[in-house]
Structures are given as structure tokens and as C-alpha cells.
C-alpha positions in Angstrom: -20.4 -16.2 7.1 -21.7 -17.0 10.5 -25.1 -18.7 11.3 -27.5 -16.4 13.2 -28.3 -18.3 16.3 -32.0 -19.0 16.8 -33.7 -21.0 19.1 -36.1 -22.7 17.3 -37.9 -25.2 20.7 -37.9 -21.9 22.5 -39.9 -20.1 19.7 -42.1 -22.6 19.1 -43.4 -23.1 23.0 -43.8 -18.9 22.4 -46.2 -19.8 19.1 -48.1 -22.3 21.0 -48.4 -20.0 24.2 -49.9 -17.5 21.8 -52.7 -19.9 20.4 -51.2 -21.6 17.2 -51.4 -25.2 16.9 -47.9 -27.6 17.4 -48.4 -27.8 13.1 -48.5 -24.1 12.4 -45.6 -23.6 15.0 -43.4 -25.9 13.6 -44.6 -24.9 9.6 -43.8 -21.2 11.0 -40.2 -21.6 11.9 -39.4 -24.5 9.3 -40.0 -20.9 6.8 -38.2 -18.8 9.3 -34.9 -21.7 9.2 -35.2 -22.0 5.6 -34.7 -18.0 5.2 -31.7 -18.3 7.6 -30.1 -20.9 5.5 -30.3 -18.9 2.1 -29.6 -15.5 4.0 -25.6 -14.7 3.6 -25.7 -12.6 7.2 -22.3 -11.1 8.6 -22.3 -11.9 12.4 -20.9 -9.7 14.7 -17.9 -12.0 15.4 -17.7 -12.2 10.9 -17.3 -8.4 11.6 -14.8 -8.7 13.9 -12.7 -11.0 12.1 -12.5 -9.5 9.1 -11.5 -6.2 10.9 -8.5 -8.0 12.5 -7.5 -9.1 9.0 -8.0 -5.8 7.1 -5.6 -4.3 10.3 -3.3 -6.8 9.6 -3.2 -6.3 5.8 -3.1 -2.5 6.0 0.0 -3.0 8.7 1.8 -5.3 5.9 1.0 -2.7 3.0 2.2 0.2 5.4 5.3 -1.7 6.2 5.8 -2.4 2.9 5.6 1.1 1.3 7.6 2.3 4.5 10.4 -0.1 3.1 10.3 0.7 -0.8 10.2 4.7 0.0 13.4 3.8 2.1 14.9 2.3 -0.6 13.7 5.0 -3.2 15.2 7.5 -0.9 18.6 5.7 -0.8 18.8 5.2 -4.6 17.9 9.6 -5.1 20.8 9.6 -2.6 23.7 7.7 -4.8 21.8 9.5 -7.9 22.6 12.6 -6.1 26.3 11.5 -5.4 26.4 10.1 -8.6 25.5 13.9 -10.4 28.0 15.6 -7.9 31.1 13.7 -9.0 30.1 13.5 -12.4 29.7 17.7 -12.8 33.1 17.9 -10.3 34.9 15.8 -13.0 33.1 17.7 -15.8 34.3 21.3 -14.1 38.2 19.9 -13.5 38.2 19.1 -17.3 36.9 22.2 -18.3 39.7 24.4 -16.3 41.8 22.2 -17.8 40.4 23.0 -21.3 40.3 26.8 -20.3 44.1 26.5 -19.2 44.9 24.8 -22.0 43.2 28.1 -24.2 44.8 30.3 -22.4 48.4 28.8 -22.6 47.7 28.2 -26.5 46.6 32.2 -26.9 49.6 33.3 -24.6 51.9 31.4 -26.8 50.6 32.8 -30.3 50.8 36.0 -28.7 54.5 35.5 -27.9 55.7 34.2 -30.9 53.2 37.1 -33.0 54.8 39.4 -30.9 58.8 37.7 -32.0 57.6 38.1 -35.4 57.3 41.4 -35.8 
């Protein structure tokens, strides 16, 4: 994180304007750098940075599922082709099965029919 910029000559001349001694001044903002240094403060500009990255990473994620649902979308496809030839194949054998039947029963019938 960023340091907060903070004039520290310029506030002191201000505390001695106002009455306090050089000492007091200088004890003053030695507690006021002190509670800068341990303070973990986001600057506008820490802000501003992080905001380009999280743009950034949210454009690399949106690319990214973009490409995956693309490719999910073309797999349903060949699944789809894939399903279509298989019940074409699977309706070709079974009029094939059903001629078969019927050729068998129109056979018995002729040679039933011989037989009496």
C-alpha cells in the first residue's frame, strides 16, 4: 500500500504558529508519523491500480469461459451428429429386420398354403 503524503516541516511551522513549543511540535507529529507507519491505508492511486488489474483479470476469465463454452458448444454439436447417425443406422437395421419378418411370414404362408 501507498504512503499517505504528509508534510511534516510544513505542519510543524502551523504548531508553532499556534503557540506550541519547537519540542511539543516535533513530539506531536513524531506520534502522528509513527500512526502513518503502522496504518495499512489504500491511496487513491493503490485504488486505481488494483482496479486496472481486477479489469484485466475479469477480461482473462471472460475470455476464457467465452472459449470453453465455444468448445462445449462444438463437442454438443458432434454429440448431436454422433446420435443422428447412430439412430439412422439403428432404423436401416431395423427395416431390414422387419423385411426380413415379413419375407420369413410370407414364405410360411406359401409353403402352409402348398401343404394343404
Amino acid at each position: 500500500m501507498g504512503q499517505v503524503a504528509f508534510d511534516t516541516l510544513q505542519a510543524s511551522e502551523e504548531l508553532q504558529t499556534a503557540g506550541l513549543t519547537s519540542e511539543q511540535a516535533k513530539a506531536i507529529l513524531l506520534v502522528v508519523r509513527k500512526s502513518h507507519e503502522v496504518a495499512d491505508v489504500a491511496t487513491k492511486r493503490d485504488l486505481e491500480d488494483m482496479h486496472k488489474d481486477l479489469t484485466v483479470q475479469i477480461t482473462d476469465v471472460r475470455k476464457d469461459m467465452d472459449a470453453r463454452f465455444e468448445k462445449t458448444e462444438a463437442q454438443i454439436a458432434l454429440l448431436r451428429k454422433d446420435v443422428e447417425h447412430t439412430a439412422n443406422g439403428l432404423l436401416i437395421k431395423l427395416s431390414a429386420v422387419m423385411l426380413a419378418i415379413a419375407g420369413l411370414a410370407s414364405t410360411i404362408v406359401t409353403v402352409v398354403i402348398k401343404l394343404l
